[in-house]
C-alpha positions as CSV (number, residue, x, y, z in Angstrom):
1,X,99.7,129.1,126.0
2,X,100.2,126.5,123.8
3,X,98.8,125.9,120.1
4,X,96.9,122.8,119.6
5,X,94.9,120.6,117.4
6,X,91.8,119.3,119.1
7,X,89.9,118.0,116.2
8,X,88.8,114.9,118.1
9,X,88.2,116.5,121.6
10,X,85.5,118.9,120.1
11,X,82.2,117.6,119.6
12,X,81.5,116.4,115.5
13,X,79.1,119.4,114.9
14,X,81.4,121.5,116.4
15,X,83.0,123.5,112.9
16,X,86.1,124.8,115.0
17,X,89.0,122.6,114.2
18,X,91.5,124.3,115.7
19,X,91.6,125.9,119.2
20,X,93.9,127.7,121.9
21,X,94.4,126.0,125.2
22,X,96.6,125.4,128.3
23,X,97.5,121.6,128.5
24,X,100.3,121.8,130.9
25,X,101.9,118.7,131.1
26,X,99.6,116.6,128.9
27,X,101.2,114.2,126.8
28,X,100.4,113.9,123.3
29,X,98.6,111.0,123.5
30,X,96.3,112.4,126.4
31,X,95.6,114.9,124.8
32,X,94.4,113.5,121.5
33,X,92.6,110.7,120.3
34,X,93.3,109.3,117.0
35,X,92.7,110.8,113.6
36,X,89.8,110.3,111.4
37,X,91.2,108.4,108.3
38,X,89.0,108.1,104.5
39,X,90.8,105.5,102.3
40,X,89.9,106.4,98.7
41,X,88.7,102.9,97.0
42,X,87.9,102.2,93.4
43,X,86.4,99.4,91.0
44,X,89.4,97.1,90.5
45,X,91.5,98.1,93.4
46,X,94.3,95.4,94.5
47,X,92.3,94.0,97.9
48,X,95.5,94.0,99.3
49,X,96.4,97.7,98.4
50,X,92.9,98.4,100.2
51,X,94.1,96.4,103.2
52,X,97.6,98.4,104.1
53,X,96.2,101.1,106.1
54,X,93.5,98.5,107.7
55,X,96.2,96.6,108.6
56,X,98.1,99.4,110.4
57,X,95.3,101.6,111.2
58,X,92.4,99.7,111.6
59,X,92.5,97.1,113.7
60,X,91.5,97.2,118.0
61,X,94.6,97.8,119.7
62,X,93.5,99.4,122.7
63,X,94.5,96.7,124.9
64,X,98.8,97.8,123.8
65,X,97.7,101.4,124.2
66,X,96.9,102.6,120.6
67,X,93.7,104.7,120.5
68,X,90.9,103.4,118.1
69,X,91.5,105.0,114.6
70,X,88.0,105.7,112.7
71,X,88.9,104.6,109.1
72,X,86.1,104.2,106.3
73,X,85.9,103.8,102.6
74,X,84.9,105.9,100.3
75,X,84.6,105.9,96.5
76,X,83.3,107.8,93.5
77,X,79.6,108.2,93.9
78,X,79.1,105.3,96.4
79,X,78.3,101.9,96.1
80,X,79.3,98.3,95.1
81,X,83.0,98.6,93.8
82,X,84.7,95.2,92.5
83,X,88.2,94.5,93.3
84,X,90.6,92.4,91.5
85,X,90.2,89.5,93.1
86,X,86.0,89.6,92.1
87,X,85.3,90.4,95.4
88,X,82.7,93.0,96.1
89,X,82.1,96.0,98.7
90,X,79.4,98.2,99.3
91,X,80.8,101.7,100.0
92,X,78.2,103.8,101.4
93,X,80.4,107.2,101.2
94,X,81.0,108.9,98.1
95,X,83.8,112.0,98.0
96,X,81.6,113.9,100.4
97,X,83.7,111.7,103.1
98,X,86.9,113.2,102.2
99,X,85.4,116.5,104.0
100,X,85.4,115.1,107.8
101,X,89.2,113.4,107.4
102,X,91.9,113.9,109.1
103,X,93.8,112.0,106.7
104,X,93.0,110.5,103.0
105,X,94.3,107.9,101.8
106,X,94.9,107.1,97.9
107,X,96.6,103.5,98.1
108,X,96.2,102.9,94.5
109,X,95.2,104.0,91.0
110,X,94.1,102.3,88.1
111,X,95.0,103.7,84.9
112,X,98.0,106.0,85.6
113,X,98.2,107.1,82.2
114,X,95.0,108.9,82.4
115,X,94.1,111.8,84.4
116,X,92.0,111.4,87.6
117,X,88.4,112.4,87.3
118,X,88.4,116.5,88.1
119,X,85.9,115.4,90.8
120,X,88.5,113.7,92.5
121,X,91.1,116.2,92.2
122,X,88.7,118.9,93.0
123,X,87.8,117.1,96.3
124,X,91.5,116.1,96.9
125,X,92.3,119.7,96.7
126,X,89.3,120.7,99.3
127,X,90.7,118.4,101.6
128,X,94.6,119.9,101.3
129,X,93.6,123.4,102.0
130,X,91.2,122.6,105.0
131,X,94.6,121.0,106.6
132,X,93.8,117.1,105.9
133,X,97.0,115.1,105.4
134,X,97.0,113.7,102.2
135,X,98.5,110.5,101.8
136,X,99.3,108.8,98.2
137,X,100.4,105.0,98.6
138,X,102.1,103.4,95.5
139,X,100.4,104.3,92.4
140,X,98.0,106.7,94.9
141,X,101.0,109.0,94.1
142,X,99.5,109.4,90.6
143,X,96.3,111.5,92.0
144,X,97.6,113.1,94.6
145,X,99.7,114.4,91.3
146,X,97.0,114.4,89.5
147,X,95.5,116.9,92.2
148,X,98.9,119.7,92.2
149,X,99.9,118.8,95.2
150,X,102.9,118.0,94.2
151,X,104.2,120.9,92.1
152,X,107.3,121.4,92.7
153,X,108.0,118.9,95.5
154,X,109.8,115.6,95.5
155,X,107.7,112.7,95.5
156,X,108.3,108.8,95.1
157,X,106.2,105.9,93.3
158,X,106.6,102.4,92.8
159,X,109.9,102.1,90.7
160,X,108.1,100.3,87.7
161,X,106.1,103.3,87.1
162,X,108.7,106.0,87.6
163,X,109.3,106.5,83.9
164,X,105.5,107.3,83.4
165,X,105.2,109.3,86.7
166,X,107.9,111.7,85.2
167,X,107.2,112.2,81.8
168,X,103.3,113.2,83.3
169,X,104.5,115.3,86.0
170,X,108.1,117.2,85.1
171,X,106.7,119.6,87.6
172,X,107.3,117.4,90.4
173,X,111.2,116.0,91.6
174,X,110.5,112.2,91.5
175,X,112.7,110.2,93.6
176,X,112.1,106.7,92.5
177,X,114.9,104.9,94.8
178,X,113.2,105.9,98.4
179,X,110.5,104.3,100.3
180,X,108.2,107.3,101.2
181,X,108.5,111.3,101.2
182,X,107.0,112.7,104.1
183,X,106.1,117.4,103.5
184,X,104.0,117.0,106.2
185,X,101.0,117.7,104.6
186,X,101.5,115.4,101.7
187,X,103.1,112.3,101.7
188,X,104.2,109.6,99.3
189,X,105.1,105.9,99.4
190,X,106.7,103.2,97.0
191,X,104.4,100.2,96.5
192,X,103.8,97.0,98.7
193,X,105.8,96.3,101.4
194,X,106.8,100.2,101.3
195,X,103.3,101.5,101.5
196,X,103.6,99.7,104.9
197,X,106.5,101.3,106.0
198,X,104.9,104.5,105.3
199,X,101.6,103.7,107.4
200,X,104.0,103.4,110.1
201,X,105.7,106.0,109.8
202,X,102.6,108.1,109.8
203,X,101.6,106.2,112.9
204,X,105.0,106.3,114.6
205,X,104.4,110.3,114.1
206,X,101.0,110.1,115.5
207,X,101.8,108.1,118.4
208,X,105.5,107.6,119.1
209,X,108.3,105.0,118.1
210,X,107.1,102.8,121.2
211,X,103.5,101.9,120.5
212,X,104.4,102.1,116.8
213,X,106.7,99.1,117.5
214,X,103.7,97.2,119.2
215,X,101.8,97.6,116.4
216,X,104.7,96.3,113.8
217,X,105.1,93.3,115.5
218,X,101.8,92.6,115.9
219,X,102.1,93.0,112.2
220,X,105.4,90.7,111.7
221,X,107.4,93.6,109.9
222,X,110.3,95.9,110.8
223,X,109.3,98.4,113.2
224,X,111.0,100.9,111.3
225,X,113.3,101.6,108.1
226,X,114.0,105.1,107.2
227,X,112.1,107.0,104.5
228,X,115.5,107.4,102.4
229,X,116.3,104.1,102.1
230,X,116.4,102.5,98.7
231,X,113.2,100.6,96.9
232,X,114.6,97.9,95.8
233,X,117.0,96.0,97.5
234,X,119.3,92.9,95.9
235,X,119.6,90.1,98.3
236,X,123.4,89.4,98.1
237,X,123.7,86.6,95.8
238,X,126.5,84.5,97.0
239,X,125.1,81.9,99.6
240,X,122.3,82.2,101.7
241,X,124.9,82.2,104.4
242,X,126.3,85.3,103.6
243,X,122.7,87.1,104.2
244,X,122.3,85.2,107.5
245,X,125.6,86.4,108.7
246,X,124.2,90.1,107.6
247,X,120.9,89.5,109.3
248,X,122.2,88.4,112.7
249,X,125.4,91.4,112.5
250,X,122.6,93.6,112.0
251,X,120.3,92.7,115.1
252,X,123.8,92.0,117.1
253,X,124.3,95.9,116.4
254,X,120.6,97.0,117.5
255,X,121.5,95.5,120.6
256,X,125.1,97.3,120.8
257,X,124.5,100.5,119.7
258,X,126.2,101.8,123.1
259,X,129.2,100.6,121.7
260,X,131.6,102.4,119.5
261,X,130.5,100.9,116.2
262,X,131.9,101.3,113.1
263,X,132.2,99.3,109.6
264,X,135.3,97.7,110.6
265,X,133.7,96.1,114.1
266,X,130.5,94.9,112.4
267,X,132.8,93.2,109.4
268,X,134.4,91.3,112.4
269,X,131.6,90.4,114.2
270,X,130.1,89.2,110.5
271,X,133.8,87.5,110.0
272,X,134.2,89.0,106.7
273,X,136.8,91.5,104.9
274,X,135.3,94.9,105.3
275,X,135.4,95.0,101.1
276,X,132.7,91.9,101.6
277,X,130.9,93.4,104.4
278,X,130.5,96.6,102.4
279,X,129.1,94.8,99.5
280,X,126.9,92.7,101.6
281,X,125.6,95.4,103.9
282,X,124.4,97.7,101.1
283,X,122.8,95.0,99.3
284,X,120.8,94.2,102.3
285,X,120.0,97.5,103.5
286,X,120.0,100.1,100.8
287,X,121.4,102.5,103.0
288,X,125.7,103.3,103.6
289,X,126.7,102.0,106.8
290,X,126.4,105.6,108.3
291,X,122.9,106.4,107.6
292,X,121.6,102.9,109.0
293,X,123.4,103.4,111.9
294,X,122.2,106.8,112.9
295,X,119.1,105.9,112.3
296,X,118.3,103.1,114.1
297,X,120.2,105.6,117.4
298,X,117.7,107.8,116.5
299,X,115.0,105.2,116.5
300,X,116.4,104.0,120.2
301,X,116.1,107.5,121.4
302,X,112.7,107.8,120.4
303,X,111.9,104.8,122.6
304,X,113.9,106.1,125.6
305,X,112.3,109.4,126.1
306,X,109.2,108.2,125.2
307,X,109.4,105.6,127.8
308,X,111.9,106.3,130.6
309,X,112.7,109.6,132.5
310,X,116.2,109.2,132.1
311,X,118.3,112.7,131.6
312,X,118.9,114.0,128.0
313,X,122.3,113.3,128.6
314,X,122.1,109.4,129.8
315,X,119.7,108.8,126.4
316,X,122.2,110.1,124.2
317,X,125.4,107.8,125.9
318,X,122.7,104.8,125.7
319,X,122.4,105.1,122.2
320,X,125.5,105.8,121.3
321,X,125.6,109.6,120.6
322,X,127.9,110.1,123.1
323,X,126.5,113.5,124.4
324,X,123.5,115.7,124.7
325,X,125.0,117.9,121.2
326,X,125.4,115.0,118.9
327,X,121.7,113.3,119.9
328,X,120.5,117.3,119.1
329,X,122.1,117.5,116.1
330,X,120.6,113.8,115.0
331,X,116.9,114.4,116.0
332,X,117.1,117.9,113.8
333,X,118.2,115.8,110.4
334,X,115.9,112.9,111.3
335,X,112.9,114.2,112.8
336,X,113.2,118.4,112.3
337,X,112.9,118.2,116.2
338,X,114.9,118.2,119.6
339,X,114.7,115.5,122.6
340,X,113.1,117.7,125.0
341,X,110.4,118.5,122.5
342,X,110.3,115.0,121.2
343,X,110.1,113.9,125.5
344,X,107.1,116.5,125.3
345,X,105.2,115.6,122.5
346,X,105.4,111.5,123.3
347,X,107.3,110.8,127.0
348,X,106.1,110.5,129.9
349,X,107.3,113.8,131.6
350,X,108.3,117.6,130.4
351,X,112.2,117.7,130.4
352,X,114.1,121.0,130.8
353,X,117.1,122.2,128.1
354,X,117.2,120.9,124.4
């Protein structure tokens, strides 16, 4: 017997939310439809803050294979909110909303220096202990703050508000030079392009690294940079020639990772000193040369066992792990999981070992 979360296989008037059953070799994505997602909305709200998790979560994909996500609004009390481009929307849901999620939302705040209305952290709170995920884009990291959520917990914002952030929340470990910080339960993003990454993230955990992918380049944007990689990243600033070299040793890489790669090899391929190619890489990436690496193996993997039935073994020499152990090893840093139980969760078929 295995334990699983049905919330969208039972009925809406149903108040179970979690059950016992025998699925047998169900994938994940039989198994489950998509998540009920509440975006929290206020008067002023950046338009395109409000759009991220439309953009990711929102749209019909169903012809690439993603399930149809319910996402709504919600807002303080209902009704007309203006954002900050003067354009008006009628939210029919107040906090009420934040009851029947699977997920909330904050992808903003206004005034950070204030605390959020006790309504909203009251609700926020209600929402935590019934087992919604709660998610805090940019300056969203403020209420889910705000809320206690993250006491004691490291947490990122956008970097222009990290001073504030701490000297409001000393209780919380901010890490103001990563892209998003995934508990589990709560999770928070830096801003803009970052609260992007984290959307699919979240969907990449929903639904695997290969429909994930579909949906990033339906998007135009990476498919995937790791949660730990820097904020801010300085474009190297000798010649635009320089980056282009970077760009294309970087995708030559992707499609080489079979190969025994190392700092040296890629400085050759992007004919520059390894001192240059150093300078240049971190610049461009945020991440040492190691960390990048591995990660985008680990990214590979993903796609392998969610998509082929090739052996355990056979993924790991694809990538460029090299054996069963080391692709082990990888997916418990990365993803605090194994390939077999990855291959179960997402693939197509149940694989024996770990």
């Amino acid at each position: 017997m295995e334990r699983i979360v049905l919330t969208r296989l039972l009925p809406s008037h149903w108040p179970a939310r979690h059950v016992w059953i025998k699925l047998g070799q169900l994938t994940r994505r039989q198994r489950l439809m998509a998540w009920r997602i509440v975006v929290l909305a206020f008067d002023g709200i950046s338009a395109f803050h409000l759009s991220v998790p439309y953009a990711v979560f929102g749209e019909d994909r169903t012809e690439i294979g993603v399930p149809r996500y319910e996402v709504s609004i919600c807002t303080i009390g209902s009704g007309s909110i203006r954002t900050s481009m003067g354009l008006h929307i009628e939210v029919p849901d107040g906090l009420e909303a934040l009851a029947r999620a699977d997920v909330v939302i904050v992808p903003s705040w206004g005034n950070v220096r204030q605390a959020a209305p006790p309504i909203l952290m009251e609700s926020l709170q209600m929402a935590h202990q019934r087992g919604a995920k709660i998610v805090g884009l940019c300056l969203g990291a403020f209420v889910v703050a705000d809320a206690g959520l993250l006491d004691g917990r490291t947490a990122t914002t956008h970097w222009a508000w990290a001073d504030t952030f701490a000297e409001r929340f000393p209780a919380v470990n901010l890490n103001a030079q990563v892209l998003y910080v995934d508990h589990g339960d709560v999770v928070t993003s830096a801003g803009t392009a970052a609260a992007m990454d984290c959307c699919l993230h979240l969907l990449r955990q929903d639904l695997g690294a290969d429909l994930a992918s579909k949906v990033a380049r339906r998007l135009v944007i990476p498919p995937y940079r790791q949660g730990n990689q820097a904020q801010y990243v300085e474009h190297p600033s000798a010649t635009g020639t320089a980056v282009n070299r970077i760009a294309r040793t970087l995708e030559w890489a992707q499609r080489h990772l079979e190969s025994d790669l190392d700092i040296d090899s890629l400085a050759r391929q992007a004919a520059m000193s390894r001192r240059t190619f150093t300078r240049h890489f971190q610049k461009a990436t945020g991440m040492s040369f190691v960390q990048w690496l591995t990660s985008q193996r680990v990214f590979q993997a993903q796609r392998l066992l969610e998509t082929t039935e090739l052996p355990i073994e056979e993924v790991a020499a694809k990538v460029g792990f090299g054996n069963a152990l080391s692709l082990r090893l990888a997916f418990a840093k990365f993803l605090n999981s194994t390939p077999s139980h990855y291959r179960r969760e997402f693939g197509s078929r149940t694989e024996s070992g770990s």
